[in-house]
C-alpha positions in Angstrom: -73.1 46.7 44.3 -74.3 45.2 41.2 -70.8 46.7 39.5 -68.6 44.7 42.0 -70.5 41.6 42.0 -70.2 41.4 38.2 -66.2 42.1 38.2 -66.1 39.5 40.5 -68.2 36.9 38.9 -66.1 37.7 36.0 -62.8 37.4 38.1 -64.0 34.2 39.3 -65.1 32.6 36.2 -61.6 33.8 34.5 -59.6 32.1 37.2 -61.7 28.5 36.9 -61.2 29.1 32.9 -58.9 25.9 30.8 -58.8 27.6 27.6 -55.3 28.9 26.2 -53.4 26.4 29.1 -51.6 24.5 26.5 -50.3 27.8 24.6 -49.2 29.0 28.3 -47.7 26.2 29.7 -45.8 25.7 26.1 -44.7 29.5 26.3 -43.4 29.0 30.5 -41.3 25.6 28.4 -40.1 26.8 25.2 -36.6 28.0 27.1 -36.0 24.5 28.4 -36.6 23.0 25.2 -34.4 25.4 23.6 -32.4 25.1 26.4 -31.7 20.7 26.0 -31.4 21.5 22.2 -28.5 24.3 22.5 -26.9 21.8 25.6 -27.7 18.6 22.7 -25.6 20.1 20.3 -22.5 21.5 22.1 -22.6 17.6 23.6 -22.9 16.5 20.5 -20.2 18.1 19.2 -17.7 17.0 21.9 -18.7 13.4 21.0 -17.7 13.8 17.7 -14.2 15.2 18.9 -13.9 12.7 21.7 -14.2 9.9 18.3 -11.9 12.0 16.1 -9.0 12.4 18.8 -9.5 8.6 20.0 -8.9 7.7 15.9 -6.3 9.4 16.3 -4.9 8.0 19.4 -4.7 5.1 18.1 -2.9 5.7 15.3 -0.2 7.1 16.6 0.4 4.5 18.8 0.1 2.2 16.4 2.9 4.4 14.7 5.0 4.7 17.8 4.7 0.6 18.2 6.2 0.7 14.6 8.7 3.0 15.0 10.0 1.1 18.5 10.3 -2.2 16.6 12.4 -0.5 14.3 14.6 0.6 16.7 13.8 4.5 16.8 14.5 6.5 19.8 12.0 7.9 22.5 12.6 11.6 20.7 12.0 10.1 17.6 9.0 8.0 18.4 7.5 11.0 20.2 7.6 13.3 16.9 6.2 10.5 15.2 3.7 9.8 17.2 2.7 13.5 16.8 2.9 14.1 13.2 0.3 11.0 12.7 -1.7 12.2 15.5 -2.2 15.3 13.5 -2.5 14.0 10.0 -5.2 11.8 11.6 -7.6 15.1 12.9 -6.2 15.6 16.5 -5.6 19.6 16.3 -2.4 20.0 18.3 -2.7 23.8 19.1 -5.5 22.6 21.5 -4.2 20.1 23.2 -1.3 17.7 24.4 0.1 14.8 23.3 2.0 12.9 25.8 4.2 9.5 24.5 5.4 6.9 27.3 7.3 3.5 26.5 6.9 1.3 28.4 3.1 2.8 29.4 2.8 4.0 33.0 -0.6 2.1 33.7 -2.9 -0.9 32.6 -1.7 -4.2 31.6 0.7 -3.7 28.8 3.7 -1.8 30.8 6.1 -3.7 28.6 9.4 -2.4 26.6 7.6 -3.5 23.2 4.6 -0.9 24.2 3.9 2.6 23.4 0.9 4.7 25.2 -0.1 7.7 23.8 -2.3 10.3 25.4 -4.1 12.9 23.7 -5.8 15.8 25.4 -8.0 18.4 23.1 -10.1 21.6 24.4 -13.2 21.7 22.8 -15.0 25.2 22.2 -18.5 26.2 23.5 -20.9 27.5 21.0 -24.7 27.0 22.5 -24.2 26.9 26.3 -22.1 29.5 26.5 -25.3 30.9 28.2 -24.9 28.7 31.0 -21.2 28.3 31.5 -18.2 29.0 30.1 -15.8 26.6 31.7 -13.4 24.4 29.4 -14.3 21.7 28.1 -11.4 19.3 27.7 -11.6 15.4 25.8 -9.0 13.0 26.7 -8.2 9.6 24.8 -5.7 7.1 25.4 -4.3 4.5 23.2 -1.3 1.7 23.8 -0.1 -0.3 21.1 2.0 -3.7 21.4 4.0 -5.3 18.5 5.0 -8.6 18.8 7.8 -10.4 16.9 6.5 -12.8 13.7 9.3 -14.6 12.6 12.5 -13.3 10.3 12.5 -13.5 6.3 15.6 -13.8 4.7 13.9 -12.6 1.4 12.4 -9.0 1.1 11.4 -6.9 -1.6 10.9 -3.2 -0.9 9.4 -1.5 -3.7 5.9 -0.1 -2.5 3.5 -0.9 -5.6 5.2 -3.4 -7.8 3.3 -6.2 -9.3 5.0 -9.5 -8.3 7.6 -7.5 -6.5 8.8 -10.9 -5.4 8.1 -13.7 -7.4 9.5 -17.3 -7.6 8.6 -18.1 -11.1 9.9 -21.2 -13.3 10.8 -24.5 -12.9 12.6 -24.3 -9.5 12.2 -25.8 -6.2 13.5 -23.3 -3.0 12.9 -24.3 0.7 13.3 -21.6 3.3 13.9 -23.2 7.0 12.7 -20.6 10.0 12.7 -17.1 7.5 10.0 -15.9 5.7 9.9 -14.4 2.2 7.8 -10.5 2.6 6.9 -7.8 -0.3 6.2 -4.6 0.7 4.4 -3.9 -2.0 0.6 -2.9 -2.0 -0.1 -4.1 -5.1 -2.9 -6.9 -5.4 -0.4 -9.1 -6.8 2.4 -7.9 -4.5 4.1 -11.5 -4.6 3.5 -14.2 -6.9 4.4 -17.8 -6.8 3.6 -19.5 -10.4 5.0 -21.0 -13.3 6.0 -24.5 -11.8 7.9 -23.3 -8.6 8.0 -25.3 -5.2 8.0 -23.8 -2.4 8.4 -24.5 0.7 8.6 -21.6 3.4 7.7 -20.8 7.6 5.1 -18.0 6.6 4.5 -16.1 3.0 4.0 -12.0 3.6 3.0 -9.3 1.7 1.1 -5.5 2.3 -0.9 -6.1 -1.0 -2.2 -9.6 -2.0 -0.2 -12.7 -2.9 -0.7 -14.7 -5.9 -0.1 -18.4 -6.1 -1.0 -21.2 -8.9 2.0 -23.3 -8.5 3.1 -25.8 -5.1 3.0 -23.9 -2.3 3.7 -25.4 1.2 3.9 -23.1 4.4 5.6 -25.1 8.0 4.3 -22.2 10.0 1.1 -20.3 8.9 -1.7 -21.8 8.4 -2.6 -19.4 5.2 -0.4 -16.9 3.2 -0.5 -13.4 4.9 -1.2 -10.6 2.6 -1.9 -7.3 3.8 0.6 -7.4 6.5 2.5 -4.5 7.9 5.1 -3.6 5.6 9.0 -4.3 6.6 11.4 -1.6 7.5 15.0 -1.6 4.9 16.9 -3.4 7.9 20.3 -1.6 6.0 18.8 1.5 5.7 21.5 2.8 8.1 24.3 1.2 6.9 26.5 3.3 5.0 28.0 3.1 1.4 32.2 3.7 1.6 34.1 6.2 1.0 34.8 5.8 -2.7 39.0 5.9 -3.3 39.8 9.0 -6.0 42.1 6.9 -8.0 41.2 3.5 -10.0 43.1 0.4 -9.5 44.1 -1.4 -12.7 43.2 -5.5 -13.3 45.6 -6.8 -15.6 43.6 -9.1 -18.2 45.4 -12.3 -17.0 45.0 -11.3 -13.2 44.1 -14.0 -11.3 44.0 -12.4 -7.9 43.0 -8.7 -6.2 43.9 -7.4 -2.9 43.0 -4.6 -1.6 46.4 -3.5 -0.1 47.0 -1.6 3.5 43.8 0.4 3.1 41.5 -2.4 2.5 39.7 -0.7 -0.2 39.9 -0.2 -4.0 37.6 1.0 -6.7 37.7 -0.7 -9.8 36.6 1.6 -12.9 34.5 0.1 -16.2 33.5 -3.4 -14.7 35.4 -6.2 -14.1 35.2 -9.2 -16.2 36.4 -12.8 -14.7 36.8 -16.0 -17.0 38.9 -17.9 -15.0 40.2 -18.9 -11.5 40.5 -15.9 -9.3 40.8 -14.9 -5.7 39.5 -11.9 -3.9 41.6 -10.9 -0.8 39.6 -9.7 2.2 38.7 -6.1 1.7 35.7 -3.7 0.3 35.9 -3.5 -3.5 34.1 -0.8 -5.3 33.1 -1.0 -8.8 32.3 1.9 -10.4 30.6 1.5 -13.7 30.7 -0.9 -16.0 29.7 -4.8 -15.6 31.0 -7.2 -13.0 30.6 -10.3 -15.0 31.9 -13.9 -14.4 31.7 -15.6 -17.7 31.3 -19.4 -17.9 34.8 -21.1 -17.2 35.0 -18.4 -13.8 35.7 -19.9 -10.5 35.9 -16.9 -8.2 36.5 -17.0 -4.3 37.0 -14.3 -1.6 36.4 -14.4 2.0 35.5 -11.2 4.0 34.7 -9.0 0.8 32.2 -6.6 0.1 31.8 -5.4 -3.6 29.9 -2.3 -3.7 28.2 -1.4 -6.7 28.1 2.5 -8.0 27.7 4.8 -11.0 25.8 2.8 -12.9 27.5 -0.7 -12.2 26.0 -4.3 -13.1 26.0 -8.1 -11.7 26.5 -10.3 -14.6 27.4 -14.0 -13.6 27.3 -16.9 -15.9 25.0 -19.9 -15.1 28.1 -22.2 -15.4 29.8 -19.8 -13.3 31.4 -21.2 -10.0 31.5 -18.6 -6.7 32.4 -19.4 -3.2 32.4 -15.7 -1.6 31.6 -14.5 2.1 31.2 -11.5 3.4 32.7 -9.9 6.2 31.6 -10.8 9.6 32.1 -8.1 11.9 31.7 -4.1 11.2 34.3 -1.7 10.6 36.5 -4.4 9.9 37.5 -2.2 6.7 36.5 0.8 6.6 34.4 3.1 8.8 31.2 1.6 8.3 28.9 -1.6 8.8 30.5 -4.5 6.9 29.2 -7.1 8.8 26.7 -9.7 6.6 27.0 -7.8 3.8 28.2 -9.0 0.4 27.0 -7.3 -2.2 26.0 -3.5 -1.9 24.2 -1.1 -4.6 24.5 2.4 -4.5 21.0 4.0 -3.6 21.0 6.7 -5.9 21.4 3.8 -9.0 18.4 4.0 -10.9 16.5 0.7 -11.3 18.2 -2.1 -13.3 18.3 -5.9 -13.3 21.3 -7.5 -11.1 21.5 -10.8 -12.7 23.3 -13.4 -10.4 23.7 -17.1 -12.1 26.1 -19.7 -10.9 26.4 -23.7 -11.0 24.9 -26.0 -8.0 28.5 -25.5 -6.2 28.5 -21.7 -6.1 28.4 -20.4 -2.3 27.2 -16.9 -1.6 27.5 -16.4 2.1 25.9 -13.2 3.2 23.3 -10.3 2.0 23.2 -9.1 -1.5 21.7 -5.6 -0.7 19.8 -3.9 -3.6 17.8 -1.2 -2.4 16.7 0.7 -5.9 17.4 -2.2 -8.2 16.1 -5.8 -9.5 18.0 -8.9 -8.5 17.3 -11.9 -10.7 18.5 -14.9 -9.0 18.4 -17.9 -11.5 21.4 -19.4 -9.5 20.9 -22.8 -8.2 22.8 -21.8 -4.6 22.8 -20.0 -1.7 25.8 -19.8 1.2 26.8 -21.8 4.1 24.2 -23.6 5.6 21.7 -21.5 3.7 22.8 -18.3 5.2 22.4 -15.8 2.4 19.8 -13.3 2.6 18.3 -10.7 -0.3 17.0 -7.4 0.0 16.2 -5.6 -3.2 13.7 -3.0 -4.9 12.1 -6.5 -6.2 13.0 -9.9 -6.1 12.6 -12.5 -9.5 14.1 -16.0 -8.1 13.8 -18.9 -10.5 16.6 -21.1 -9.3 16.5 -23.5 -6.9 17.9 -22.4 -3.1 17.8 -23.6 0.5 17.9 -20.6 2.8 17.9 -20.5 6.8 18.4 -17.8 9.5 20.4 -19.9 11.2 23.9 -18.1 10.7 25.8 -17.3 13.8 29.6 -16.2 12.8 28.5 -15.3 9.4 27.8 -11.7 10.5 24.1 -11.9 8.9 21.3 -11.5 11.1 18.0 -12.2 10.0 15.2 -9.5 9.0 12.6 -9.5 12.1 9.0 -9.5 10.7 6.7 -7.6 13.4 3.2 -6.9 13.8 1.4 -4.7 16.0 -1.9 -4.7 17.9 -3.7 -1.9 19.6 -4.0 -3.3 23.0 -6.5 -0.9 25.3 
C-alpha cells in the first residue's frame, strides 16, 4: 500500500512539475521555425527574380519602343526585345517572352507602344518539403516614345569629343530642327570660340559644352544625355559603280551622265571655272573633287557619291548652286531622293572640307557616315533645306537651316524619346 501511494505521490507531483517546459515547448517549435525560415528563403528568392525579370521587362520595351520609332518590323522588334531581355538577366529557357504593338490592355494601346511580357519558372530549393508545384513570376512592361522635334544636323560617331561643334566666328540659326551628337563623350557637342547660335533644342547622349552665345526657341535647357539617333540613311544604298571611267576634258565645262544616268569619274575632278552638272548620279572614285576659287558649278537632280578614298575640296571663294534629286529611283535602283552628297561607308575617316562664297546653294543632305565634314561655307540650300549627317560635324560658317523643305525630296531627321509608361 505504502509502494503505490509513493508512485503515485510521485506521478502526481511529476505531472504539477514547470521545470524543463521551455526546453519542451522549444523542441514541439523548432520545425515551424525551421519551417518559416526554409519557406523565407525560397520567397525570398522569387523576389529577387520577380526584380530581375521586371529590370528586364522594362528594358526590352524600352528597346522595342526604340526599334518601332525606327521603323523596324514586329519580327524584328520581337527578337530585339528578346536579345535585351536576356542580356538584362531574364533566363529565356525558363520562361516566355511575349511582344505586342499596340499593347492588348491598360491605357497605352497606341501604335507608338510596345508591351512586353515576361514569364520565368522559378525553382524550389527549401519547401520542396511541402510542395512541389511551380512556381512561375510574371512582369510586364510597356514603353511609349513620343516624337521631339527633327534635327537637320547629326553627328554619329559614338565617343567623339566635340563630335559636333560650331566653333569660330560664325553665326548659324536653325528654324524648327535640332542639331544632335550621338556621342557619349562628356563633351559630345561643343559650341565655343565666338559662335551664335540660335537653334529649337540642342541634343546630345554625352554632355554638351557651351562658352559662346547660345539661344534655344524651344527647350528651356540644352539636352545632354538623350537617346541617341538612329543613321536615318542607313538603308539607303550606295550605286552600282560603272566598270569603265568617263574622261573630263581639262577645259570641260559641262558633264552629263548619258542614257544610263550614271558615270564614275576616276582620280578626282578638279573645277576652276563655270561648269554644269546634268541630272544624274556621279561617282568619283579616288582622288579630290575640288572647286578652286574662280569655280561656279551648278547641277540640278545630282548625286556625287564619293568612293575609294575620294575627297571634298571646295574653295571659300567658290560659287555652287547644286540640288539633289527629289524622288527615288529616279536614276538608278536606289534611294536618291534628298541626297546630295554620298560617302562610301567602308572610307576610312577623313575630313570632307566644303567652302563656298555667301551665294553658294546646297540643296539637300550631304551624307558622311564614317568621315568628317568641315563646313566653313557661309550657305546652305533653298530656304535652308540642307541637312548634314556625318561621323562628326566641325561647322564654322555661318548657315540658316529649316526642315521646312517639301519638293526638295529631304525629310527631316525625327528626334524621339521614350518613356516606360506602366
Amino acid at each position: 500500500m505504502k509502494i503505490a501511494h509513493a508512485i503515485r505521490h510521485a506521478l502526481s507531483h511529476w505531472c504539477r512539475s514547470r521545470r524543463g517546459n521551455v526546453a519542451i515547448i522549444a523542441g514541439l517549435l523548432i520545425p515551424c521555425v525551421v519551417g518559416l525560415c526554409v519557406m523565407g528563403s525560397d520567397v525570398g528568392y522569387w523576389y529577387y527574380r520577380e526584380r530581375i525579370v521586371q529590370a528586364a521587362a522594362d528594358a526590352a520595351a524600352y528597346d522595342g519602343a526604340v526599334a518601332l520609332s525606327s521603323g523596324s518590323t514586329a519580327t524584328s522588334i520581337t527578337s530585339g526585345a528578346s536579345t535585351s531581355a536576356t542580356a538584362n538577366g531574364w533566363y529565356s529557357s525558363k520562361g516566355t517572352i511575349t511582344v505586342h504593338t499596340p499593347p492588348t490592355s491598360g491605357t497605352h494601346q497606341t501604335s507608338d507602344s510596345v508591351e512586353v511580357i515576361l514569364t520565368e519558372t522559378e525553382p524550389r530549393f527549401f519547401s520542396l518539403i511541402f510542395s512541389n508545384a511551380a512556381v512561375q513570376v510574371r512582369t510586364r512592361a510597356v514603353a511609349t516614345y513620343y516624337s521631339s522635334g527633327l534635327a537637320c544636323m547629326l553627328a554619329l560617331d559614338k565617343t567623339a569629343q566635340n563630335a559636333l561643334q560650331f566653333w569660330g566666328n560664325s553665326t548659324d540659326t536653325m528654324v524648327n530642327c535640332n542639331v544632335m551628337s550621338d556621342s557619349i563623350n562628356s563633351q559630345s557637342l561643343g559650341i565655343g570660340g565666338s559662335a551664335n547660335v540660335t537653334a529649337p533644342c540642342v541634343l546630345a547622349v554625352g554632355g554638351v559644352y557651351v562658352s559662346s552665345s547660345l539661344t534655344l526657341t524651344s527647350c528651356s535647357t540644352t539636352s545632354p544625355y538623350s537617346k541617341p539617333v538612329l543613321d536615318p540613311y542607313r538603308s539607303t544604298s550606295a550605286p552600282t559603280i560603272p566598270s569603265t571611267c568617263t574622261n573630263v576634258p581639262g577645259n570641260a565645262t559641262s558633264l552629263t551622265t548619258g542614257s544610263t544616268h550614271i558615270v564614275k569619274i576616276c582620280n578626282g575632278l578638279r573645277i576652276n571655272s563655270s561648269f554644269t552638272f546634268g541630272p544624274g548620279v556621279y561617282v568619283i572614285n579616288g582622288g579630290t573633287f575640288a572647286l578652286d576659287g574662280l569655280a561656279n558649278v551648278s547641277g540640278s537632280g545630282v548625286m556625287f557619291y564619293l568612293t575609294n578614298g575620294a575627297s571634298v575640296s571646295f574653295n571659300a571663294t567658290a560659287r555652287m548652286n547644286l540640288s539633289a534629286p527629289t524622288s527615288d529611283n529616279a536614276y538608278y535602283t536606289g534611294e536618291t531622293a534628298g541626297m546630295l552628297f554620298f560617302g562610301d561607308r567602308t572610307m576610312s575617316n577623313a575630313n570632307q572640307t566644303f567652302n563656298g562664297d555667301s551665294t553658294s546653294v546646297l540643296t539637300g543632305a550631304i551624307y558622311f557616315p564614317s568621315q568628317t565634314v568641315q563646313m566653313n561655307g557661309n550657305y546652305s540650300g533653298v530656304n535652308g533645306c540642307m541637312q548634314v549627317v556625318a561621323d562628326e560635324i566641325s561647322y564654322s560658317g555661318n548657315v540658316r537651316m529649316s526642315t521646312n523643305c517639301s519638293g526638295t525630296g529631304l525629310s527631316g531627321i525625327p528626334l524621339t524619346k521614350v518613356l516606360l509608361d506602366e
